[in-house]
C-alpha positions in Angstrom: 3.1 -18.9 -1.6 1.3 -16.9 1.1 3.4 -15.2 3.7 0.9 -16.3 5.9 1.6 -20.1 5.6 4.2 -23.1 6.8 5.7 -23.3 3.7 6.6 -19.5 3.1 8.3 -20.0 7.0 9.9 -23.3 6.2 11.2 -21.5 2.6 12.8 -18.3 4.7 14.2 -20.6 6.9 16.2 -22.2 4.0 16.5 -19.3 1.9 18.5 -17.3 5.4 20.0 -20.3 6.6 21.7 -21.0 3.0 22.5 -17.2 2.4 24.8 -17.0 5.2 26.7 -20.5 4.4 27.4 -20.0 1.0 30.4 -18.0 0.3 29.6 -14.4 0.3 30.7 -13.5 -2.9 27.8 -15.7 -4.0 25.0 -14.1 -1.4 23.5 -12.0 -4.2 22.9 -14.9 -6.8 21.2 -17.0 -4.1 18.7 -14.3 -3.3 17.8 -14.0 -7.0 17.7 -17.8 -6.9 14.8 -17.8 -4.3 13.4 -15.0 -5.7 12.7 -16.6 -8.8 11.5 -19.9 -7.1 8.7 -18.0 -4.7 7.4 -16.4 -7.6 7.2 -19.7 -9.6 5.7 -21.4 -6.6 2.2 -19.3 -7.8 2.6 -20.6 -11.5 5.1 -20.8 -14.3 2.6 -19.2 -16.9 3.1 -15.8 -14.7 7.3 -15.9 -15.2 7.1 -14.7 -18.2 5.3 -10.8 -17.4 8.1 -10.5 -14.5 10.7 -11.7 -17.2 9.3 -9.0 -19.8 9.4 -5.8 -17.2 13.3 -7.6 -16.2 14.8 -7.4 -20.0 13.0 -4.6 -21.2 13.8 -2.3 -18.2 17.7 -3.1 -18.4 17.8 -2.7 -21.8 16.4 0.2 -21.9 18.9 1.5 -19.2 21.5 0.5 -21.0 20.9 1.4 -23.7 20.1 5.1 -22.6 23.4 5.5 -21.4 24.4 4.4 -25.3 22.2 6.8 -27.6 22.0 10.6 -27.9 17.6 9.6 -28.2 17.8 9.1 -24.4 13.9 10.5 -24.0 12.4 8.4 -26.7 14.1 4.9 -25.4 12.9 5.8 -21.9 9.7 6.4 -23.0 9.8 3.5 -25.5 10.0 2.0 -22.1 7.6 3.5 -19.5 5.2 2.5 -22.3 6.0 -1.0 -22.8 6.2 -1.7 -18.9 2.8 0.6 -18.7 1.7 -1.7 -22.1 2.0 -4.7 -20.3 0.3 -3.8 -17.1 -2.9 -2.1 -18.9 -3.3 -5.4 -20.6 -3.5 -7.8 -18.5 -5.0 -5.6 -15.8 -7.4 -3.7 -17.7 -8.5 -4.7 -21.3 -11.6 -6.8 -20.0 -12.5 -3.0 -18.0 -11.7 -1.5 -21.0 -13.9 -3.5 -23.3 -16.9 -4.2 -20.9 -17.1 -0.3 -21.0 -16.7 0.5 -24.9 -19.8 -2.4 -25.2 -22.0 -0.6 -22.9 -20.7 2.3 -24.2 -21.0 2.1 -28.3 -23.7 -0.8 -27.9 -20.6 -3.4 -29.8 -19.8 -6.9 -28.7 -15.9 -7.0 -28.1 -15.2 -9.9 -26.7 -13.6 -10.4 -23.7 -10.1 -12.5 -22.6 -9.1 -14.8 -20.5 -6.3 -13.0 -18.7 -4.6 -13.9 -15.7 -3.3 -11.4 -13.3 0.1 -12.1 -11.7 0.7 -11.2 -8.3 2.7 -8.4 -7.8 2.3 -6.9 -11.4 1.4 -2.9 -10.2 4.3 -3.2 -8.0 7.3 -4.4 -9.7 6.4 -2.7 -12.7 6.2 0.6 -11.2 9.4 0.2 -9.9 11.1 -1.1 -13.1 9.6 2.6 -14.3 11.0 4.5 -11.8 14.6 2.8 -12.2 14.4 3.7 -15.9 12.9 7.2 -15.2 16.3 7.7 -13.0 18.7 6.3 -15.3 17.3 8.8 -17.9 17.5 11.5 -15.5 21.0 10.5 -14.9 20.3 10.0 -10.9 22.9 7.0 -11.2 24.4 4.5 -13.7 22.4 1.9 -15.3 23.0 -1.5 -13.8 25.0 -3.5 -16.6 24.8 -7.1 -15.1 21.4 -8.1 -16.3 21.4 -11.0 -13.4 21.7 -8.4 -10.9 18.9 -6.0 -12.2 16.9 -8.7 -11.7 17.2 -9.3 -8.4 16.7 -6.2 -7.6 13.2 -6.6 -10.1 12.3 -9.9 -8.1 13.2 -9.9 -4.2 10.5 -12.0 -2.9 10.0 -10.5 0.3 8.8 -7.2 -1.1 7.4 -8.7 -5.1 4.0 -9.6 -4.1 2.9 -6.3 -2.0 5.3 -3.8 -2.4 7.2 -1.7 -0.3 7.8 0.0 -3.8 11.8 0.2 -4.0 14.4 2.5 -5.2 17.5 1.4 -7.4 19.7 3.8 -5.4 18.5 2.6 -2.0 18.2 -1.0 -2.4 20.3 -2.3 -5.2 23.8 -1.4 -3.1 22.1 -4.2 -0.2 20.9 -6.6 -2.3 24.5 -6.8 -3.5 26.3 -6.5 -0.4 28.1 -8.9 1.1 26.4 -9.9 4.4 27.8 -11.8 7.7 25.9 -13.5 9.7 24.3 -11.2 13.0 22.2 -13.0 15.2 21.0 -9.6 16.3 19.5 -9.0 12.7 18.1 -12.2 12.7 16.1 -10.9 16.4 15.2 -8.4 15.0 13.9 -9.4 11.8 11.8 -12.2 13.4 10.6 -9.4 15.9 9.2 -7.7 13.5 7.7 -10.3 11.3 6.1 -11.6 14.8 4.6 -8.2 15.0 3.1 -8.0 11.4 1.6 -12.1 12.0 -0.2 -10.3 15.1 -1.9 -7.9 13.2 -2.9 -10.1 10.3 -3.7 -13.1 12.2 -5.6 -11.0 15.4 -7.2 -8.4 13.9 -7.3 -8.8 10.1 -8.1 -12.2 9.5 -10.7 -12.4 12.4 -12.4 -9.6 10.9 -12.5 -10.4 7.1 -15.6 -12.7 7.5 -17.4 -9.7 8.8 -16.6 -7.2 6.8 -16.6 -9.9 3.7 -20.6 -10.4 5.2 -21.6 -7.3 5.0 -20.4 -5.7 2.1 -21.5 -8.5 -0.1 -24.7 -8.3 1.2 -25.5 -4.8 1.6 -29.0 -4.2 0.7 -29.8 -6.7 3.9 -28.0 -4.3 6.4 -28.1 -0.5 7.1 -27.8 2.2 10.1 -25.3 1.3 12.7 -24.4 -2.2 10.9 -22.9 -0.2 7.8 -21.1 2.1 10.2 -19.4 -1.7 11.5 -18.4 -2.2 8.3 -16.7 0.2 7.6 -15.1 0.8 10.9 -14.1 -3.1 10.4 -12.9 -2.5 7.3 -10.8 0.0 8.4 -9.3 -1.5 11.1 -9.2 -4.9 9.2 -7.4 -3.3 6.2 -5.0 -1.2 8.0 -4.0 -3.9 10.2 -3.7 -6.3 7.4 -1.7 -4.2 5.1 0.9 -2.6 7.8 1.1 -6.2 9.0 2.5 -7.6 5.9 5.1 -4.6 5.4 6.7 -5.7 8.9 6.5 -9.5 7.6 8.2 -8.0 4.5 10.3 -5.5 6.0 11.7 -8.1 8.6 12.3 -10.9 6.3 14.5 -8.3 4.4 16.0 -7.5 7.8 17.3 -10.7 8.3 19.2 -10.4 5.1 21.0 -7.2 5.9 18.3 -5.3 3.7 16.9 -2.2 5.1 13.5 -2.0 3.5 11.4 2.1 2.7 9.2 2.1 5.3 5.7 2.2 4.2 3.1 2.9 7.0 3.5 6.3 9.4 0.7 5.4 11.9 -1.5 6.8 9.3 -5.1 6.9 11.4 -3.0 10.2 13.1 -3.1 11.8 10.4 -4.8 15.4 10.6 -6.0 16.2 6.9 -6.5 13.3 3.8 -2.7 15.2 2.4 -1.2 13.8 5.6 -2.9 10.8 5.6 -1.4 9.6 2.1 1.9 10.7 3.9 1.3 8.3 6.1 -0.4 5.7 4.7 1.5 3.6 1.3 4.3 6.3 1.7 6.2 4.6 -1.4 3.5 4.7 -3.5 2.8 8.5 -2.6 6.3 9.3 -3.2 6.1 7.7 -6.5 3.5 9.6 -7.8 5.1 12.5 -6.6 8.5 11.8 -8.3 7.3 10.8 -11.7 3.7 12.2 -12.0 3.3 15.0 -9.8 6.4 17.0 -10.4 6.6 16.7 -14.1 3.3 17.7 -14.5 3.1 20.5 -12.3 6.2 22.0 -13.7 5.7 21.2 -17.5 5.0 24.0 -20.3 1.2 23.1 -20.4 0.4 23.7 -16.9 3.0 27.2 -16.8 0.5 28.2 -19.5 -2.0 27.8 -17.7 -0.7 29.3 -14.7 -0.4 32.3 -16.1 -3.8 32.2 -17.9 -5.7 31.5 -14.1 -3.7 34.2 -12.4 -5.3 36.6 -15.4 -8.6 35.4 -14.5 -9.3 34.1 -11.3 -6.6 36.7 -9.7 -2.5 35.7 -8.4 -3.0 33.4 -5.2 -5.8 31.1 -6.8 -4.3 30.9 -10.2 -0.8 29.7 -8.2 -2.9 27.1 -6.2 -4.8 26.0 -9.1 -2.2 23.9 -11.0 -1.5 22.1 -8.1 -5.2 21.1 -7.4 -5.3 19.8 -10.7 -1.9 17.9 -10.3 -3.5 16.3 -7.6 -6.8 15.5 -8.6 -4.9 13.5 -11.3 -2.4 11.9 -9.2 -5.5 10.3 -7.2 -7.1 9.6 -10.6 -3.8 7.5 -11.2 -3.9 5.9 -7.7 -7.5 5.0 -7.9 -6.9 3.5 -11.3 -3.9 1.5 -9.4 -6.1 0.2 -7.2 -7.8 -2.2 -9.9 -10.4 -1.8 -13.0 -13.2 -0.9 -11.5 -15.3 2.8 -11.5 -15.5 2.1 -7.6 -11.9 3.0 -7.5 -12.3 5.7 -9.8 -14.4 7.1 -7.6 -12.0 6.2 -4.4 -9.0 7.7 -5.9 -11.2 10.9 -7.0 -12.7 11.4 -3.4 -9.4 11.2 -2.4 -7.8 14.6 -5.0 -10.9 16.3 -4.6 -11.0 17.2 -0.9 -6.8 17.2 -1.5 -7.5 20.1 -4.3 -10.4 21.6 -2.0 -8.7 22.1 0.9 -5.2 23.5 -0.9 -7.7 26.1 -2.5 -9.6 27.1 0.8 -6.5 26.8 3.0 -6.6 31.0 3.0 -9.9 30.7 4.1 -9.2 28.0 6.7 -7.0 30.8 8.0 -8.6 33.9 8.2 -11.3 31.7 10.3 -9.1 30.3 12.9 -7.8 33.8 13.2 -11.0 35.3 13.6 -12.7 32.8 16.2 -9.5 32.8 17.8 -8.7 28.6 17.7 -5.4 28.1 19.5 -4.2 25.4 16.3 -1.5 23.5 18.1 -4.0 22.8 21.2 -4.7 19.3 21.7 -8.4 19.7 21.0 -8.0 20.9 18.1 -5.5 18.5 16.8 -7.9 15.6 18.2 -11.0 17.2 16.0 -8.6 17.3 12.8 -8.0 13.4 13.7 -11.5 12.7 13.9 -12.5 14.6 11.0 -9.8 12.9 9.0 -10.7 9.7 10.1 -14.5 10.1 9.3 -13.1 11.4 5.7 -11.2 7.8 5.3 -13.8 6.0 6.3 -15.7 7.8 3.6 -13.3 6.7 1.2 -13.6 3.3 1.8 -17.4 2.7 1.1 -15.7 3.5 -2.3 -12.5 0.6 -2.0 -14.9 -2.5 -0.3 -17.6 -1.8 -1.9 -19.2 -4.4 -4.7 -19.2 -1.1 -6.8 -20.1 2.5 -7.0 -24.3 2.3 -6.3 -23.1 -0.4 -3.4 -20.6 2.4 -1.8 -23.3 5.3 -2.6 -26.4 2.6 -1.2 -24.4 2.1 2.0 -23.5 5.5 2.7 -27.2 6.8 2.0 -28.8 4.0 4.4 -25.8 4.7 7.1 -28.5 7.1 8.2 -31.5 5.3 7.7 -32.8 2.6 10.4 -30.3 3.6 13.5 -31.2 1.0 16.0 -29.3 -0.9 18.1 -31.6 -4.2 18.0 -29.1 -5.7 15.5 -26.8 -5.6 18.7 -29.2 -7.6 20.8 -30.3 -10.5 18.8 -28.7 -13.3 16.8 -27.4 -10.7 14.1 -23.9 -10.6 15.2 -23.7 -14.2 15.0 -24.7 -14.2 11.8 -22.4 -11.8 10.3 -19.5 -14.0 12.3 -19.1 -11.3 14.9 -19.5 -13.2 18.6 -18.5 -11.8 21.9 -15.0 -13.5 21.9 -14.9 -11.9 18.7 -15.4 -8.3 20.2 -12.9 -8.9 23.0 -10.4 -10.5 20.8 -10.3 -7.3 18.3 -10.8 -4.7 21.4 -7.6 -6.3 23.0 -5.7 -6.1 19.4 -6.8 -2.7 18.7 -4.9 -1.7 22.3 -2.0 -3.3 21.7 -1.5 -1.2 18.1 -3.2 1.8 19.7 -0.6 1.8 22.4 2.5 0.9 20.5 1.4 3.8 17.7 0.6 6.3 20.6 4.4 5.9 22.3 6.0 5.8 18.2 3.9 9.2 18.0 5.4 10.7 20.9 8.6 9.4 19.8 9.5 6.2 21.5 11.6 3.7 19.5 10.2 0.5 20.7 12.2 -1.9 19.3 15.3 -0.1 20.5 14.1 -0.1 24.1 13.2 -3.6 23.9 17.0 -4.6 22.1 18.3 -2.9 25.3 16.6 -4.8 27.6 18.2 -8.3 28.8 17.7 -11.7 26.5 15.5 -13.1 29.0 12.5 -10.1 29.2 12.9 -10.0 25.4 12.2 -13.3 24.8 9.2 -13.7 27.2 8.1 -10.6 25.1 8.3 -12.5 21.9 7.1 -15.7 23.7 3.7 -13.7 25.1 3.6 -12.4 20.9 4.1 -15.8 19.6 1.5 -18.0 22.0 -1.3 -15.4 21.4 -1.1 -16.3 17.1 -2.6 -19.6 18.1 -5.0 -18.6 20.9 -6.6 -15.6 19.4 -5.5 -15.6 15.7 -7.9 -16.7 13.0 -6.2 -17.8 9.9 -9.5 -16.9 7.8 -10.8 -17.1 4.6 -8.8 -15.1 3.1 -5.3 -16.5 4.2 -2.7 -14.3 2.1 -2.2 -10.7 2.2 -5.2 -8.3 0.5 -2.4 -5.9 -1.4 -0.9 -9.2 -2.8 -3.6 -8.6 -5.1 -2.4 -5.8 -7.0 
């Protein structure tokens, strides 16, 4: 059931309206009741992965709590959960390789992906992860631990949630607040703007002319990509507020997962900004154990012999990172394109943490005033060029399509493509152009006043009922006049 449909509205509507009805002692077991319906609603055969992660996961944090082999059940665990998602995401990657690989004919499966998979099983992991760490108590009503598994506003796309943060709202015992209903519809209405304005009316586009790449190059790859950025960004953030606010409106205060990321003044800010609960997990379960574990002391102390103290400190963490984004990549989806995307990514991470002396010593010696606006706006730029980089690497067909666009980016710079029937053809008209221009200054200009600190939707909750809801009425009437509902329809992170 796409967010982005009648049905998924008409289904919140019952789903809030019910909530708030039944008795409240009950709130909790209606939620999980939804919860499993929406996921049903995309196919029964796909229950039965959610159900596995569910009942593995709590028994595993039960049964930690039980056993003096604490470390072997959650690992029995990770590996299970990890089991399941490497199957069914990546055995046909797997085997396609080892036959080019060792010239043998494995054949391949017939597996379906179910929506969601990379995000509710990295969160079952973390839960686990933090019961063995003895962050809190395991959660002993198994009916409850799944809820807090399957809450369909955030199953299909994430945010990625945290037992200790969520599990006390979901629950909680909620009355009714016509002000959190406001606000969760405001900021639903927000996200629809972005997919429906911006994302959707670009996907044809960017869909255009990645898939045909070898037609297109010069200043035509560089619209791609741009698109692609803007299209992605927009459609992504956009369906964490639809997530976010649908939580809202049942007393659940969602992680937030976007930071106005295209402000971002290095790539290690940018991943701050930009999937923030997917950064953190990494950080929490991947980075830190691996930084600190016995292998990489060792090795600590074997650089700093070599290479000298200040490197051989830095050097761990490069390599912590460059496999972090090796993780991510592989996240992503099976495919060496993201490989290579996640890779990009930990390399200029690890490059700049080892040069940041350097970085230094030349600022100081050209004397570059590094809080002047200037400079901040080059680090932008620079940042932003870096992304776009990066995402030859995530739209791409595969890794000669990324490497093939980026090499004719330069080759062919004309602006003729601009003049004739081209833009027509890749679905890009002039009430196209305005239509994106106009979206792109209404998130420019809300990001710019959250940047300097402005909480919008607090100013706007202080303003009078009747400028708030001309606000929402101007919000609501351009979905239909300049939204597209596009090919694509549902949201592109659904799809991990």
């Amino acid at each position: 059931m796409s967010f982005v449909s009648t049905n998924f509205l008409v289904f919140l509507l019952i789903a809030v309206t019910g909530y708030y009805l039944i008795p409240k002692k009950c709130q909790w077991i209606w939620l999980l009741l939804f919860s499993y319906v929406f996921y049903l609603s995309a196919g029964v055969q796909i229950l039965g992965y959610l159900l596995f992660a569910t009942l593995v996961t709590y028994g595993a944090g039960v049964w930690i709590e039980k056993t003096d082999k604490k470390k072997l059940v959650m690992l029995a665990a990770v590996l299970l959960d990890f089991g399941m998602l490497a199957y069914v995401k990546y055995f046909n990657f797997a085997v396609d390789n080892l036959n080019a690989l060792l010239g043998i004919q494995i054949a391949e499966r017939n597996l379906l992906l179910p929506l969601g998979i990379s995000f509710y099983t990295f969160q079952s992991i973390g839960y686990v992860i933090d019961v063995y760490r003895g962050k809190f108590a395991a959660e002993k009503n198994p009916f409850r631990f799944a809820l807090f598994v399957s809450f369909f506003p955030q199953l299909l796309q994430g945010p990625i949630g945290r037992f200790d943060r969520l599990a006390g709202q979901l629950y909680a015992e909620h009355t009714f607040s016509f002000q959190r209903i406001e606000r969760g519809l405001q900021r639903m209405l927000w996200g629809f703007f972005k997919k429906m304005i911006l994302a959707d009316r670009l996907a044809v586009t960017v869909e255009i002319l990645f898939r045909n790449y070898t037609m297109f190059s010069g200043l035509l790859n560089v619209m791609a990509v741009l698109c692609y950025s803007i299209q992605l960004y927009a459609d992504f953030s956009g369906g964490m507020d639809v997530v976010i606010g649908a939580a809202e409106m049942f007393g659940v205060q969602m992680d937030e997962n976007f930071k106005r990321p295209y402000f971002a003044r290095s790539i290690s800010e940018f991943w701050h900004r930009w999937h923030i609960t997917l950064g953190t997990w990494m950080k929490d379960y991947i980075f830190y154990p691996l930084s600190l574990s016995r292998g990489m002391k060792k090795f600590e102390k074997f650089a700093k012999k070599k290479v000298g103290k200040k490197v051989g400190r830095i050097l761990p963490v490069c390599i912590a990172n460059i496999v972090i984004f090796l993780v991510v990549g592989i996240w992503h989806g099976p495919a060496w394109k993201y490989i290579c995307y996640g890779l990009f990514n930990g390399i200029i991470i690890a490059f700049s943490n080892l040069m940041a002396p350097v970085y230094k010593k030349g600022l100081n010696a050209f004397h570059i005033p590094v809080q002047s606006w200037w400079w901040k706006g080059f680090q932008m730029l620079r940042t932003f060029v870096l992304v776009n980089i990066s995402w030859f690497f995530d739209m791409g067909t595969d890794v000669k399509a990324a490497f093939t666009m980026m090499r004719t980016t330069f080759q062919n710079v004309s602006l003729q493509p601009f003049r004739d029937v081209t833009m027509q053809n890749i679905g890009f008209s002039g009430e196209d152009f305005f239509v994106v221009l106009f979206g792109c200054l209404v998130v420019l200009t809300v990001s710019i006043l959250q940047e300097r600190g402005v909480k919008i939707r607090e100013a706007l909750s202080e303003r009078n009922w009747f400028l708030r809801w001309v606000a929402y009425g101007l919000l609501l009437l351009a979905l239909p006049l300049l939204g597209e509902t596009g090919p694509i329809g549902g949201f592109i992170y659904a799809q991990f």
